[in-house]
N, CA, C and O atoms as CSV, one atom per row, in Angstrom:
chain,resi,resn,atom,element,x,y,z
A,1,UNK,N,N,0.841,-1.165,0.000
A,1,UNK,CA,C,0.000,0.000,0.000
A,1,UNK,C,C,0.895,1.240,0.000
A,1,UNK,O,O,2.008,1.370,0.510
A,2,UNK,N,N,0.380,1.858,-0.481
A,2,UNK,CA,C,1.306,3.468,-0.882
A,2,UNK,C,C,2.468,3.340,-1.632
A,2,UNK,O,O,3.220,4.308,-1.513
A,3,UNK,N,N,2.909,2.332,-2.469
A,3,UNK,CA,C,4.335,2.312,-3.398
A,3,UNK,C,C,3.621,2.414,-4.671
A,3,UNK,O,O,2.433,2.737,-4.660
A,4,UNK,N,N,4.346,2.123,-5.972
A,4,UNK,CA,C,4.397,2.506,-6.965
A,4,UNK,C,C,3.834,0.957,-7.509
A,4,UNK,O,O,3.839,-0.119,-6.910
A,5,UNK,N,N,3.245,1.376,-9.189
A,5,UNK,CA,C,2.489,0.122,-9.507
A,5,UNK,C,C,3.366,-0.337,-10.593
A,5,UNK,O,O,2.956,-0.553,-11.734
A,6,UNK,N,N,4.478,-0.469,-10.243
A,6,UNK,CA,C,5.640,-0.811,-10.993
A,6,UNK,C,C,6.327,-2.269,-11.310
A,6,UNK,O,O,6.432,-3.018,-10.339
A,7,UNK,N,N,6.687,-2.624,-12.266
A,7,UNK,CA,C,6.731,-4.038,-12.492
A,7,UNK,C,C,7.447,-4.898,-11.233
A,7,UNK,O,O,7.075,-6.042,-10.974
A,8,UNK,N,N,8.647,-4.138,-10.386
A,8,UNK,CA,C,9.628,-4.463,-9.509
A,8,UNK,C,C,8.665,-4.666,-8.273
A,8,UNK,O,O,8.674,-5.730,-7.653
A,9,UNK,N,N,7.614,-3.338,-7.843
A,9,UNK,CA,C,7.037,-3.617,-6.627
A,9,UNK,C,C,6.074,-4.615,-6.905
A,9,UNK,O,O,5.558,-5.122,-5.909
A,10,UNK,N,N,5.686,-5.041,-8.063
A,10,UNK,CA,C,4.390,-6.181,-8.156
A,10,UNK,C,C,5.231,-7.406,-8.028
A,10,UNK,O,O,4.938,-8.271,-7.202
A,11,UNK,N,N,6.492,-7.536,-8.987
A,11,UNK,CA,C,7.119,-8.700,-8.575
A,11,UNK,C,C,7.344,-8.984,-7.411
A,11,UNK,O,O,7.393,-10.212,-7.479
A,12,UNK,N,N,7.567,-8.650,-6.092
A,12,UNK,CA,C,8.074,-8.069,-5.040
A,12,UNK,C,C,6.947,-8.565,-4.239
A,12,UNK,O,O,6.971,-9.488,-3.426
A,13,UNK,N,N,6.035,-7.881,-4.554
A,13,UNK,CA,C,4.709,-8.539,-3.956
A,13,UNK,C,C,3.907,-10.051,-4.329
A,13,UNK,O,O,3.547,-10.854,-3.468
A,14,UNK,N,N,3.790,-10.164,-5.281
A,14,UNK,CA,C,3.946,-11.580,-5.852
A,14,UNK,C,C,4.980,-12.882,-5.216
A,14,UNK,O,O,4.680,-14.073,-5.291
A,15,UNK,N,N,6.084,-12.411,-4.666
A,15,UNK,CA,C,6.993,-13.352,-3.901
A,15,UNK,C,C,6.996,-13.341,-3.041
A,15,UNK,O,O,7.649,-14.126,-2.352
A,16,UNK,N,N,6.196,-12.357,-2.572
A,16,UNK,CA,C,5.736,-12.602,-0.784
A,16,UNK,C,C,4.578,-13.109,-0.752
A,16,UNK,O,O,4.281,-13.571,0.349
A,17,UNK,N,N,3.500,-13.235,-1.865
A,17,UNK,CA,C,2.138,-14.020,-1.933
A,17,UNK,C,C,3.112,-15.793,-1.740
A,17,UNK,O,O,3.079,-16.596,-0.808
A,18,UNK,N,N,3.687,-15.822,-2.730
A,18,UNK,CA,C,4.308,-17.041,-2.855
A,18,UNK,C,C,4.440,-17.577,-1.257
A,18,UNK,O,O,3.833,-18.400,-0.571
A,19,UNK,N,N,5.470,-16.734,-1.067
A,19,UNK,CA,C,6.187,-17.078,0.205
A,19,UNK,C,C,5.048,-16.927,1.676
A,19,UNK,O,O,5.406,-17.490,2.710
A,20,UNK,N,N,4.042,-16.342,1.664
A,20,UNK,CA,C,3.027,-16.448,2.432
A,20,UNK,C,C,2.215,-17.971,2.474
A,20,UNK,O,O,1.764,-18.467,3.507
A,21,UNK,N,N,2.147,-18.522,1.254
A,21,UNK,CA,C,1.677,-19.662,0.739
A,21,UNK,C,C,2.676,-20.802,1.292
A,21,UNK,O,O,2.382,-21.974,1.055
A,22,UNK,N,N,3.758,-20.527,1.965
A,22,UNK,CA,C,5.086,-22.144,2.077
A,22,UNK,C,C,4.365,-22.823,2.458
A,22,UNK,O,O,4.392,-23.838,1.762
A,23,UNK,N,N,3.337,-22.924,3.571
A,23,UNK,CA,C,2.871,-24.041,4.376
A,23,UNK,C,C,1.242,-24.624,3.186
A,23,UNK,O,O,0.230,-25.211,3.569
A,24,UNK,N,N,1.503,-24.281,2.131
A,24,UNK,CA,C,0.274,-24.775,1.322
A,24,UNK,C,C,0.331,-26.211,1.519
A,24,UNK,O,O,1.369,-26.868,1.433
A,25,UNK,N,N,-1.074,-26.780,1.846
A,25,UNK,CA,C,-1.152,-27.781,2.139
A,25,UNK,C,C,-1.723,-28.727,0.804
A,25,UNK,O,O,-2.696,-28.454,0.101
A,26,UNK,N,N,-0.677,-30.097,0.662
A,26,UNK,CA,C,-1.005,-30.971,-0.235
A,26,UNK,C,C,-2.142,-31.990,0.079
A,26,UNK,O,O,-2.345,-32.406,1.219
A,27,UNK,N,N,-2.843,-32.350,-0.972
A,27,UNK,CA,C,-3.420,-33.336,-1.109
A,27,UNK,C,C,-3.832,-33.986,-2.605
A,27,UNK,O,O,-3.615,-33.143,-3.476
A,28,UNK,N,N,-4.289,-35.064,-3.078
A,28,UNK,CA,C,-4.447,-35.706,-4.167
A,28,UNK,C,C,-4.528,-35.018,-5.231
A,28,UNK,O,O,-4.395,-35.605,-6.305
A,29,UNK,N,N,-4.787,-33.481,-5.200
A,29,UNK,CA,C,-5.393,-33.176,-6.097
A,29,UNK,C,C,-4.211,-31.820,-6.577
A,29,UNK,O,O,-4.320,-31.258,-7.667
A,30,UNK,N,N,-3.219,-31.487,-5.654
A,30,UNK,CA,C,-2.478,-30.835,-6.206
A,30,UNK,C,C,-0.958,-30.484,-5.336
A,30,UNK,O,O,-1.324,-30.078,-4.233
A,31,UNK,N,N,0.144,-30.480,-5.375
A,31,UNK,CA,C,1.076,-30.333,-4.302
A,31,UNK,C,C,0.948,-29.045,-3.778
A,31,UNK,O,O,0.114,-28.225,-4.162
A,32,UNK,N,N,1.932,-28.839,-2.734
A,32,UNK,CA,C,1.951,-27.749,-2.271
A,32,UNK,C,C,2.733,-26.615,-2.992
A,32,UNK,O,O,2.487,-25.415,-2.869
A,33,UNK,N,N,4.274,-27.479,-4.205
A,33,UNK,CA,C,4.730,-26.211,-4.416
A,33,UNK,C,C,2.995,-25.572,-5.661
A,33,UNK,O,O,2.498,-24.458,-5.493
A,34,UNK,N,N,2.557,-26.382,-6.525
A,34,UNK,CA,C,1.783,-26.199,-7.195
A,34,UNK,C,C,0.883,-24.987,-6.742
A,34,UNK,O,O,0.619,-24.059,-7.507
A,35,UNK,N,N,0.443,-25.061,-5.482
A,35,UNK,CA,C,-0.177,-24.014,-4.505
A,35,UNK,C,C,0.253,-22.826,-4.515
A,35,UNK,O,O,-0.433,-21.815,-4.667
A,36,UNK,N,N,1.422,-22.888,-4.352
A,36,UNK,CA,C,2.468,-21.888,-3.819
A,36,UNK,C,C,2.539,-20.720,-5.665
A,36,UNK,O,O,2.130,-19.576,-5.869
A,37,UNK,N,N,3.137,-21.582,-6.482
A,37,UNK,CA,C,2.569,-20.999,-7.467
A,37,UNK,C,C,2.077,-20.383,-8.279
A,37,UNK,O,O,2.586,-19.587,-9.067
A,38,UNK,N,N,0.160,-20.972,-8.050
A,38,UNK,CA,C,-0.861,-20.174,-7.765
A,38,UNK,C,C,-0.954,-19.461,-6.961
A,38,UNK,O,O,-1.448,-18.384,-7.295
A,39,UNK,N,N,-0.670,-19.578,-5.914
A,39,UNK,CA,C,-1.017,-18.618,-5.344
A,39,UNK,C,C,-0.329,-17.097,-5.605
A,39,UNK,O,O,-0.932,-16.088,-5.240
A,40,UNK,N,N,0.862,-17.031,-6.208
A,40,UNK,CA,C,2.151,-15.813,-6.785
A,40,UNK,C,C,1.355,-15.633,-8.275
A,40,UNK,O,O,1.171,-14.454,-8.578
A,41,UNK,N,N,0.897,-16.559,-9.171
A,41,UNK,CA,C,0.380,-16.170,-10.203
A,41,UNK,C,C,-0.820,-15.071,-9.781
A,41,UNK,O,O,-0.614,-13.859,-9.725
A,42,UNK,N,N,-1.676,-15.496,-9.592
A,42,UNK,CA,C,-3.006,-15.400,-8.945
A,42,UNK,C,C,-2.808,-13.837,-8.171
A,42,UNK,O,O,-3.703,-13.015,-8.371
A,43,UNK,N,N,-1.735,-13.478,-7.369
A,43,UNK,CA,C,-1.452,-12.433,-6.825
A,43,UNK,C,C,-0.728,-11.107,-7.563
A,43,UNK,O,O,-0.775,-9.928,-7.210
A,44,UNK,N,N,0.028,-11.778,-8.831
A,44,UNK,CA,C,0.497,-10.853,-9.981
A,44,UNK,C,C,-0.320,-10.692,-10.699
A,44,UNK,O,O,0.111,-9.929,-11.563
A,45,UNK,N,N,-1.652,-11.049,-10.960
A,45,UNK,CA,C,-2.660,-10.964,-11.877
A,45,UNK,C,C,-3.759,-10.108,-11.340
A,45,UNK,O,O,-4.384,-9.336,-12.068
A,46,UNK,N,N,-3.995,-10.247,-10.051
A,46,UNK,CA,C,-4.737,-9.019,-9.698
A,46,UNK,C,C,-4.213,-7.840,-9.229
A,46,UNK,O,O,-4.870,-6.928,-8.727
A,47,UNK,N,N,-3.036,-7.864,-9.392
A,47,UNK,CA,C,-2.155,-6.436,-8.827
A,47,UNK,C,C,-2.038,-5.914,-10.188
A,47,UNK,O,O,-2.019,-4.696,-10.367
A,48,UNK,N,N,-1.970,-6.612,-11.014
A,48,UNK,CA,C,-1.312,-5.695,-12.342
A,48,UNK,C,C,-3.000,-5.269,-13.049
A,48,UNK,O,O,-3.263,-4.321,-13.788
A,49,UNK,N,N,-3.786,-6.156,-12.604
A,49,UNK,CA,C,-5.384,-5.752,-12.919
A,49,UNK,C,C,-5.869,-4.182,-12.375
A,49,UNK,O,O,-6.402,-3.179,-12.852
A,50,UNK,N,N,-5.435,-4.558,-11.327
A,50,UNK,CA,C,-5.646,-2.968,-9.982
A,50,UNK,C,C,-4.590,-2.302,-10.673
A,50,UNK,O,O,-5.134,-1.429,-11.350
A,51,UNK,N,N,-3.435,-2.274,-10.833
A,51,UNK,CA,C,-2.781,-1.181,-11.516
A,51,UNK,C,C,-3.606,-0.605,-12.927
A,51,UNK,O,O,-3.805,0.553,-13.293
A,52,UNK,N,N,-3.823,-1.333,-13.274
A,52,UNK,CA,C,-4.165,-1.027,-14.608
A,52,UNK,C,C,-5.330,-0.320,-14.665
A,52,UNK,O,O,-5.462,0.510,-15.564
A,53,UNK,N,N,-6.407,-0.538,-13.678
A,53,UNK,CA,C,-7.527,0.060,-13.754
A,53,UNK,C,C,-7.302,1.400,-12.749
A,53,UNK,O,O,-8.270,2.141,-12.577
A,54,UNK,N,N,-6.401,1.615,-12.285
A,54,UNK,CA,C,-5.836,2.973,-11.497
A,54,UNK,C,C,-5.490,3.457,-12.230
A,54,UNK,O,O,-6.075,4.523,-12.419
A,55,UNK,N,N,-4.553,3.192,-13.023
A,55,UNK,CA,C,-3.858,4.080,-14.615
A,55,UNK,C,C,-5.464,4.587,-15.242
A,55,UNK,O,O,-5.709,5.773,-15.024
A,56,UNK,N,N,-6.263,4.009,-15.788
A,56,UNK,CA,C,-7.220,3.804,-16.951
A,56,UNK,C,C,-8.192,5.008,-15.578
A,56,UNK,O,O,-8.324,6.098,-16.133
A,57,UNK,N,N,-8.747,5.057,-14.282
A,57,UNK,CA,C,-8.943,5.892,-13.452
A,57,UNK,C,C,-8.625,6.921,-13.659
A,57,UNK,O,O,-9.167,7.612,-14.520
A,58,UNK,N,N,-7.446,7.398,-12.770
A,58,UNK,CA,C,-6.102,8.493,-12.933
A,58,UNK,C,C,-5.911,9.479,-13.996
A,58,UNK,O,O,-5.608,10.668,-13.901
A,59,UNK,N,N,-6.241,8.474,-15.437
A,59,UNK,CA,C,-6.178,9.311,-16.570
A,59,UNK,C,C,-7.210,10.686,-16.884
A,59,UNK,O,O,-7.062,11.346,-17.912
């Protein structure tokens, strides 16, 4: 909150989604790093969504 919507701070944030995720728990249907993952995809995809619609805002 309050930094820049910049490729470095989304990456940045995205690897702490990841890394928030270590203890993702496995079962049959998918591992944990698999989790972990998703869960960094999933977190770069709505940050760069929210950036984007702040830009497209802003303007």
């Amino acid at each position: 909150m309050g930094q820049t919507h910049d490729v470095a701070t989304i990456k940045a944030a995205t690897a702490q989604a990841e890394a928030d995720a270590s203890d993702a728990m496995e079962d049959i249907h998918a591992s944990g790093e698999y989790r972990r993952n998703v869960a960094r995809v999933y977190a770069g995809h709505a940050l760069q969504a929210a950036a984007n619609a702040f830009k497209s805002y802003d303007s």
